[in-house]
NUDOTI-231782 format. One record per residue (C-alpha): residue number from 1; residue in one letter; x, y, z. Coordinates in steps of 0.02 Angstrom, whole numbers, plus 50000, padded with zeros to 5 digits. Layout:
! residues N
<k=NUM&r=A&east=X&north=Y&up=Z>
...
This chain:
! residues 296
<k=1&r=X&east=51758&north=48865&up=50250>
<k=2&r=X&east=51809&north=49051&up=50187>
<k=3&r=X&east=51820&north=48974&up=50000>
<k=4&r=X&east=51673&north=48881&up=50039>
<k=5&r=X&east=51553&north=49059&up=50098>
<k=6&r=X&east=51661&north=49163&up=49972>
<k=7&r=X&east=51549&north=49045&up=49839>
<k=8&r=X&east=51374&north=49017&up=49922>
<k=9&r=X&east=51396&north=49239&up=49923>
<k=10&r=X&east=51474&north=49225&up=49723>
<k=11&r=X&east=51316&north=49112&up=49708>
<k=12&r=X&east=51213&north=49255&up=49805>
<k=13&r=X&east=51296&north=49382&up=49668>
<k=14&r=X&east=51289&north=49303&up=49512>
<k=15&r=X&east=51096&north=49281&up=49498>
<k=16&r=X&east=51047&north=49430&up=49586>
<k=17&r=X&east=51173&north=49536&up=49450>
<k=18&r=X&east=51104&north=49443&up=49289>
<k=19&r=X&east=50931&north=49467&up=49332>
<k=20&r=X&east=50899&north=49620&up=49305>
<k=21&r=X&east=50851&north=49609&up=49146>
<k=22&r=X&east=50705&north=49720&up=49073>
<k=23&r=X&east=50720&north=49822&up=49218>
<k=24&r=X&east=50681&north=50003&up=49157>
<k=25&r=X&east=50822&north=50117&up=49203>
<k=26&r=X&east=50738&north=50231&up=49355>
<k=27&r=X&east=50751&north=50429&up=49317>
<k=28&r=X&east=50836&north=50509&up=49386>
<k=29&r=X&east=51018&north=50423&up=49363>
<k=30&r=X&east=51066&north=50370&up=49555>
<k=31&r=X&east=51222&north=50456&up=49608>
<k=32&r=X&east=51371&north=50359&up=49591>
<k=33&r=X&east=51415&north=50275&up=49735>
<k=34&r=X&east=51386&north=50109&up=49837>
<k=35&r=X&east=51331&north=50236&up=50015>
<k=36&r=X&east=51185&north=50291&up=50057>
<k=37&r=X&east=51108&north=50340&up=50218>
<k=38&r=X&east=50925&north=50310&up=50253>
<k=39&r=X&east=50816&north=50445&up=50345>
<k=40&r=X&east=50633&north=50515&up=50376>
<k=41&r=X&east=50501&north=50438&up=50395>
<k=42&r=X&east=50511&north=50476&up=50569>
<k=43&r=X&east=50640&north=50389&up=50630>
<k=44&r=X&east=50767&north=50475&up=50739>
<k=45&r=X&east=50927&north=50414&up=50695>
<k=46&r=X&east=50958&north=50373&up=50498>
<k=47&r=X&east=51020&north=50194&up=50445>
<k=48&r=X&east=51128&north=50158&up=50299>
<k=49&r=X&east=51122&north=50059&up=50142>
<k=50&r=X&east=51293&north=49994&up=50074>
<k=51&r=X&east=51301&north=49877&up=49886>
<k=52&r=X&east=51438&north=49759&up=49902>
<k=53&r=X&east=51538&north=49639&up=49777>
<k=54&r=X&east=51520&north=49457&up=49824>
<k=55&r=X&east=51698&north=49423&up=49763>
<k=56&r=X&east=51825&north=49546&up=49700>
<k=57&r=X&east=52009&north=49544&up=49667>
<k=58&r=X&east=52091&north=49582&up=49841>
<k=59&r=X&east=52148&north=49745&up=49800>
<k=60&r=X&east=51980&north=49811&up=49767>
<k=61&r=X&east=51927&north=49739&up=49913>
<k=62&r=X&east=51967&north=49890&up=50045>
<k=63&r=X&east=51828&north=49990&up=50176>
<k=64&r=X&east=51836&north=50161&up=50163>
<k=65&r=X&east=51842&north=50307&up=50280>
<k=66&r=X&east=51660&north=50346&up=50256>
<k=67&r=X&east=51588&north=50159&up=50267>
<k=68&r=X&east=51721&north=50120&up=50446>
<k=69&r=X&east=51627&north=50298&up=50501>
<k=70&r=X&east=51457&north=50208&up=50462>
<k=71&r=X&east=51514&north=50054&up=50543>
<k=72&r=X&east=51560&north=50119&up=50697>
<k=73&r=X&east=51403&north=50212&up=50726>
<k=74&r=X&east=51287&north=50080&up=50677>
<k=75&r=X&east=51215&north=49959&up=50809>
<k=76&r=X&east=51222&north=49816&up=50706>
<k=77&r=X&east=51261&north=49758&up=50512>
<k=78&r=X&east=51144&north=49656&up=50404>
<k=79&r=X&east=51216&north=49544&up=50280>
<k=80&r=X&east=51092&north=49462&up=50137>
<k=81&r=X&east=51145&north=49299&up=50265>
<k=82&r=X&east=51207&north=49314&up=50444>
<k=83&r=X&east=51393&north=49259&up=50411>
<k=84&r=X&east=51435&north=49254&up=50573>
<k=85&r=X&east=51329&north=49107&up=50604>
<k=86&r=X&east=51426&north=48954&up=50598>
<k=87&r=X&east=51295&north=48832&up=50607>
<k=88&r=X&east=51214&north=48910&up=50465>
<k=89&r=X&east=51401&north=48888&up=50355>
<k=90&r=X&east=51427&north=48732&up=50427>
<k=91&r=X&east=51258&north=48663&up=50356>
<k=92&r=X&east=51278&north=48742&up=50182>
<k=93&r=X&east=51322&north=48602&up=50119>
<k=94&r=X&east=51157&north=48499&up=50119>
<k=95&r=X&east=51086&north=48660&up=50050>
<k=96&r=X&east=51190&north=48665&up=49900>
<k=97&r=X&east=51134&north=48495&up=49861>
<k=98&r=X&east=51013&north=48445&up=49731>
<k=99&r=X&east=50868&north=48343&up=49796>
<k=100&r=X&east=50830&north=48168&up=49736>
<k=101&r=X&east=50992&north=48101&up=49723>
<k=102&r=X&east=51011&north=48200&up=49585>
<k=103&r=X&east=51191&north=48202&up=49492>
<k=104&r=X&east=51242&north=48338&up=49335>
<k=105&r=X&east=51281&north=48185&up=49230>
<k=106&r=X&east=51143&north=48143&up=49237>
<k=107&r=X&east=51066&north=48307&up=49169>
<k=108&r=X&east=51159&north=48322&up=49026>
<k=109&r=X&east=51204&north=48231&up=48855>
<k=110&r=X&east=51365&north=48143&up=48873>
<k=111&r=X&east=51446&north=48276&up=48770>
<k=112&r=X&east=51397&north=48422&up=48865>
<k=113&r=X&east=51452&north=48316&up=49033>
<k=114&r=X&east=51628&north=48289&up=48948>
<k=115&r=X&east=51608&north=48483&up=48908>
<k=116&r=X&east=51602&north=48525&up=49089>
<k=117&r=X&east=51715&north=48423&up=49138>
<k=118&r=X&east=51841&north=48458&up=49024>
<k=119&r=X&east=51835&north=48649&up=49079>
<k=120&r=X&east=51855&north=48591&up=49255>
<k=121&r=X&east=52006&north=48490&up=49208>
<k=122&r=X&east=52105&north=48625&up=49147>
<k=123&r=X&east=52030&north=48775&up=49247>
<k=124&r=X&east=52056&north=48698&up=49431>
<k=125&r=X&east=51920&north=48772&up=49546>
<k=126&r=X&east=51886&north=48771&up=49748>
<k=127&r=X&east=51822&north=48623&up=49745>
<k=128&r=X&east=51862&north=48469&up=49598>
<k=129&r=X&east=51690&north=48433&up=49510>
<k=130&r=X&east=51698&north=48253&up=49552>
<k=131&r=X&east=51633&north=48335&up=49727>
<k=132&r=X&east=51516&north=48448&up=49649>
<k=133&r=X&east=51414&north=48304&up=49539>
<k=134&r=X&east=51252&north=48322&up=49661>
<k=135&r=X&east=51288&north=48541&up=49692>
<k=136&r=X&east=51157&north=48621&up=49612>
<k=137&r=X&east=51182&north=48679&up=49450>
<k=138&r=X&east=51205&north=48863&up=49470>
<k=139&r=X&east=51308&north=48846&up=49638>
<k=140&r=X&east=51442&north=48748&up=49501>
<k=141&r=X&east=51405&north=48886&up=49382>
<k=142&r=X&east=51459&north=49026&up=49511>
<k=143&r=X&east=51622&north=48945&up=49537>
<k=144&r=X&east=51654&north=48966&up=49338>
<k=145&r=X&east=51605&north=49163&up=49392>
<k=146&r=X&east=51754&north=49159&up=49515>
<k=147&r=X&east=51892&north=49066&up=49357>
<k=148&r=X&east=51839&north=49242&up=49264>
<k=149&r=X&east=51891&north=49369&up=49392>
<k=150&r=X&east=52058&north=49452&up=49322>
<k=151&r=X&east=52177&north=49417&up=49497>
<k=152&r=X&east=52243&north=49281&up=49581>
<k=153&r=X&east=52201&north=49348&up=49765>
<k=154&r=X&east=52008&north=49376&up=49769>
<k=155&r=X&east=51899&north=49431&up=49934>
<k=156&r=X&east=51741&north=49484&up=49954>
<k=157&r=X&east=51664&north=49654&up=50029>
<k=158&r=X&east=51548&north=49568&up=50134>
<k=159&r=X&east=51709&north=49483&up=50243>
<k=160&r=X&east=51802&north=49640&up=50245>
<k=161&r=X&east=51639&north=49744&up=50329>
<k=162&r=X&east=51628&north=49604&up=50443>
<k=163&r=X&east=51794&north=49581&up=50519>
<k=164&r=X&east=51782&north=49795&up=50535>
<k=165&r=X&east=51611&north=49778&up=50620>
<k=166&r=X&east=51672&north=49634&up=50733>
<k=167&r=X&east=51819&north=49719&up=50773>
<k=168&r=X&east=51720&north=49852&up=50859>
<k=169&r=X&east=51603&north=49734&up=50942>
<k=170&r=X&east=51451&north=49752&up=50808>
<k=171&r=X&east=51321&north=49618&up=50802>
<k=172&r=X&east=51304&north=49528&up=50631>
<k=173&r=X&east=51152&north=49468&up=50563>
<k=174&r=X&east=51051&north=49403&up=50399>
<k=175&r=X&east=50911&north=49463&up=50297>
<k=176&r=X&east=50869&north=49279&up=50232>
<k=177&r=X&east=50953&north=49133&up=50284>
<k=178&r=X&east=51064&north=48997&up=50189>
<k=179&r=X&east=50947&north=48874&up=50177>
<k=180&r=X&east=50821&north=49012&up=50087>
<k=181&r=X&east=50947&north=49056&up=49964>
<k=182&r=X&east=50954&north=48875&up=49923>
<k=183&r=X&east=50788&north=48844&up=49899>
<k=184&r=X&east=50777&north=48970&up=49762>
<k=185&r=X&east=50877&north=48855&up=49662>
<k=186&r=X&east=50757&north=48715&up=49689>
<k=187&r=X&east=50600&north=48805&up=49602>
<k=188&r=X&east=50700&north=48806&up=49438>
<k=189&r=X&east=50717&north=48637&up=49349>
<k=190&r=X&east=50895&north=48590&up=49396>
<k=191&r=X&east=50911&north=48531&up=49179>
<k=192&r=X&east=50893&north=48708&up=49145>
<k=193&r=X&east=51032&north=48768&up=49263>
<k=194&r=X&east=51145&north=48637&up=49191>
<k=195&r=X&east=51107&north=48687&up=49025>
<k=196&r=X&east=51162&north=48863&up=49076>
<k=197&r=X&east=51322&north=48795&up=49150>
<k=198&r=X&east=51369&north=48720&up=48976>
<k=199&r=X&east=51306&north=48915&up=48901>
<k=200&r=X&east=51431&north=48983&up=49032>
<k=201&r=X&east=51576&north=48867&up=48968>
<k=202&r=X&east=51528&north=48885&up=48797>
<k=203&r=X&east=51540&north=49085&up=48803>
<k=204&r=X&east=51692&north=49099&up=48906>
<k=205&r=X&east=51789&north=49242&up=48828>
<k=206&r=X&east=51596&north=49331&up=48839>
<k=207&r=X&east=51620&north=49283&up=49033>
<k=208&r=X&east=51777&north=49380&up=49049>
<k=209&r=X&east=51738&north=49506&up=48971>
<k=210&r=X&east=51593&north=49533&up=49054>
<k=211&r=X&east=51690&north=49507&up=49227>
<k=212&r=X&east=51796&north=49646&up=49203>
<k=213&r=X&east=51667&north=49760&up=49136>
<k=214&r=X&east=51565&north=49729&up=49290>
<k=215&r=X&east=51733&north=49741&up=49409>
<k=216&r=X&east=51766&north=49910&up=49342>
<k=217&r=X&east=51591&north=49984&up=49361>
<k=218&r=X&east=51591&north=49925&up=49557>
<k=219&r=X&east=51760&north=50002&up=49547>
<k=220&r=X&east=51691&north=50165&up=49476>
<k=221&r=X&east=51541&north=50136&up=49612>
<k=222&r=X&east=51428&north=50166&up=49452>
<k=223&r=X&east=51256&north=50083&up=49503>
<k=224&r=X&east=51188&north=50144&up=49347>
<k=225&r=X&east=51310&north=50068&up=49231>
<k=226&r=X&east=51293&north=49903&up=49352>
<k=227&r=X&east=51108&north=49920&up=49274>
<k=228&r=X&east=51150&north=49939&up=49094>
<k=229&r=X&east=51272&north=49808&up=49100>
<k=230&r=X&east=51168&north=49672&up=49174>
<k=231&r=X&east=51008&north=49738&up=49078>
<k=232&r=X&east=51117&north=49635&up=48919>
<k=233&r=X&east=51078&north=49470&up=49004>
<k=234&r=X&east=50973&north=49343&up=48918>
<k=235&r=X&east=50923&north=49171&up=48938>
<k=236&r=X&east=50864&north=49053&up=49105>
<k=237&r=X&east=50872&north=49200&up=49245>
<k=238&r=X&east=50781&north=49332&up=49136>
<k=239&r=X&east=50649&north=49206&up=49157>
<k=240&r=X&east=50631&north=49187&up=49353>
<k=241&r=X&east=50651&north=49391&up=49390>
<k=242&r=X&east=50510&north=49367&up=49522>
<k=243&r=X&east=50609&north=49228&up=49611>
<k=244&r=X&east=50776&north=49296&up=49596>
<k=245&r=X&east=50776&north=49476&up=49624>
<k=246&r=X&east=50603&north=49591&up=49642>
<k=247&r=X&east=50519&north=49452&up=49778>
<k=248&r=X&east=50681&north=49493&up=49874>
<k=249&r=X&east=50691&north=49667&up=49853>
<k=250&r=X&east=50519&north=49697&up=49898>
<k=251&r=X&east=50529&north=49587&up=50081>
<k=252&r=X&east=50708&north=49664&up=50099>
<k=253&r=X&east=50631&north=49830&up=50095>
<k=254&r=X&east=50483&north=49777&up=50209>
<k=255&r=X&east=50628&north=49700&up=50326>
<k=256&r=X&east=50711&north=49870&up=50338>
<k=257&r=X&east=50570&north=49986&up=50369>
<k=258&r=X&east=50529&north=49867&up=50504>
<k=259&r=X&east=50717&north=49843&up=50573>
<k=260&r=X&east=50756&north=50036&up=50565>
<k=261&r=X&east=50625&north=50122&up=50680>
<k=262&r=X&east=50706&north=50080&up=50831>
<k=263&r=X&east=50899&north=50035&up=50777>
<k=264&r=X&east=51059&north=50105&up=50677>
<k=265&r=X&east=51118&north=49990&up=50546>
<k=266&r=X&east=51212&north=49990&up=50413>
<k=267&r=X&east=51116&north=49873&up=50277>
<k=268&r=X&east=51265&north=49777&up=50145>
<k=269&r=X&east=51183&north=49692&up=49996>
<k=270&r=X&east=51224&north=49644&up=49836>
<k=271&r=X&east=51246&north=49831&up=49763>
<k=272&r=X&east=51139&north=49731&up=49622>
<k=273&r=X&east=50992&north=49758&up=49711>
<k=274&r=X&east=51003&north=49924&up=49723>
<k=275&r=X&east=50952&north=49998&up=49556>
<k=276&r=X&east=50816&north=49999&up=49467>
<k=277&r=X&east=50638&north=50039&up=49480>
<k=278&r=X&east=50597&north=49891&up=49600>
<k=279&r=X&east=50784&north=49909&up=49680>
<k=280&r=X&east=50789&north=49920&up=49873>
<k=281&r=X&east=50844&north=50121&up=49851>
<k=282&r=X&east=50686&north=50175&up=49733>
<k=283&r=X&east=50581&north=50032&up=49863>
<k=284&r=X&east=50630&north=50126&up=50024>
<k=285&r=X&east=50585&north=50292&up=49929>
<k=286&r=X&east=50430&north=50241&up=49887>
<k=287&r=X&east=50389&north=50195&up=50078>
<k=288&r=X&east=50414&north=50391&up=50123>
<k=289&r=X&east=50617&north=50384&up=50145>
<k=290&r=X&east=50747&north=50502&up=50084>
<k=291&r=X&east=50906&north=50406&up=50015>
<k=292&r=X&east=51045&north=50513&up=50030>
<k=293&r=X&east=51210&north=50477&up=49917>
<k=294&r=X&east=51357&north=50482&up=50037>
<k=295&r=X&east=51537&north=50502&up=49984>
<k=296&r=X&east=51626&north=50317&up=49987>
């Protein structure tokens, strides 16, 4: 089940990092780090704001000082999905699924099938792809995302802030749900994310290097070179930028003014989302905030 939610948030990741695509970069640069607290506006307490990495290599994969600070006084945390919901992991499943009895063989030519499985053959995932033949698309493509990462141990931010916030009794909860994340996939014609599966396989020394590039920049904590990088992206996702990434942004931001008038809580998103003109950091701003860079 940890492989399983370490993908759906890889998933989560890998569209919400690639589409961010003609994005202009916002002036000024953001500060760099992944830590920001949220005030004004009124409120009387602030709230924080905290860009994860759905999967890095375990060693990268540590809480600071500052952010087990923030935990601690925060009433609650906010994933992008309440993780701590086991009837929501337990039921991914049917949500990864492609409607209509729909298989990848049979959205692709038989040698772009043998393609994909031939990658699979020799780069052994989570799961084999014989189990994957009716997962949507880009849920098999984020797997292919996880083969690139340069470490054999890999864990993801969003576990590590949640075993800290449960550890001190913190309620967890979700901006969207599972099932909503799913759906996404469902708007775009599942032949077009199996044609970017086969893209994927077909530039996979592009993939790692790109991997590492973006690894080091969440290392660095540089949201602005997050931008650039992912502002190189072409193809199927630079086409659905309202689906993927501003709709979100813009009811994640709505979410937060809402959830923050009354409560402390420490917000952890894909630190995707946080750049940009329409990122949640340059949203919040525009609502009357003050975003405050905090060491990390």
């Amino acid at each position: 089940m940890q492989n399983l939610l370490k993908t759906i948030l890889c998933l989560s990741f890998l569209f919400s990092c690639k589409a961010q695509q003609k994005i202009p970069i916002a002036e000024p640069p953001l500060a760099n780090t992944l830590l920001w607290e949220i005030s004004g506006k009124g409120i009387s307490q602030p709230s924080y704001l905290f860009g994860t990495m759905h999967l890095l290599c375990a060693d990268d994969a540590k809480i600071s000082d500052s952010l087990k600070v923030v935990v601690q006084s925060s009433r609650s945390v906010f994933f992008e999905i309440n993780m701590d919901d086991m009837s929501q992991m337990l039921g991914a499943l049917k949500h990864i699924r492609m409607n209509g009895n729909k298989r990848l063989k049979d959205l692709l030519s038989a040698s772009d099938y043998e393609k994909v499985k031939t990658y699979f053959e020799k780069n052994p995932s989570v799961l084999p792809l014989s189990m994957m033949e009716s997962f949507k698309p880009f849920f098999i493509a984020s797997l292919l995302s996880e083969q690139t990462m340069p470490c054999p141990e890999k864990e993801g931010m969003e576990q590590v802030i949640m075993k800290e916030a449960k550890s001190q009794g913190k309620k967890i909860q979700g901006l969207e749900t599972v099932a909503f994340q799913a759906s996404i996939f469902d708007s775009i014609p599942y032949e077009l994310q199996a044609k970017e599966l086969v893209k994927m396989i077909d530039g996979e020394d592009k993939q790692d290097k790109e991997s590492g590039e973006l690894l080091e920049a969440y290392r660095n904590q540089d949201l602005q070179k997050m931008q650039e990088f992912t502002l190189q992206e072409d193809g199927l996702i630079s086409s659905n930028l309202d689906l993927l990434l501003f709709n979100r942004n813009a009811r994640w931001a709505k979410q937060i003014d809402s959830l923050i008038q009354k409560n402390k809580i420490l917000f952890a998103v894909g630190a995707a989302h946080l750049p940009g003109d329409k990122g949640v950091i340059r949203l919040l701003q525009k609502q009357g905030y003050i975003l405050r860079p905090m060491k990390n």
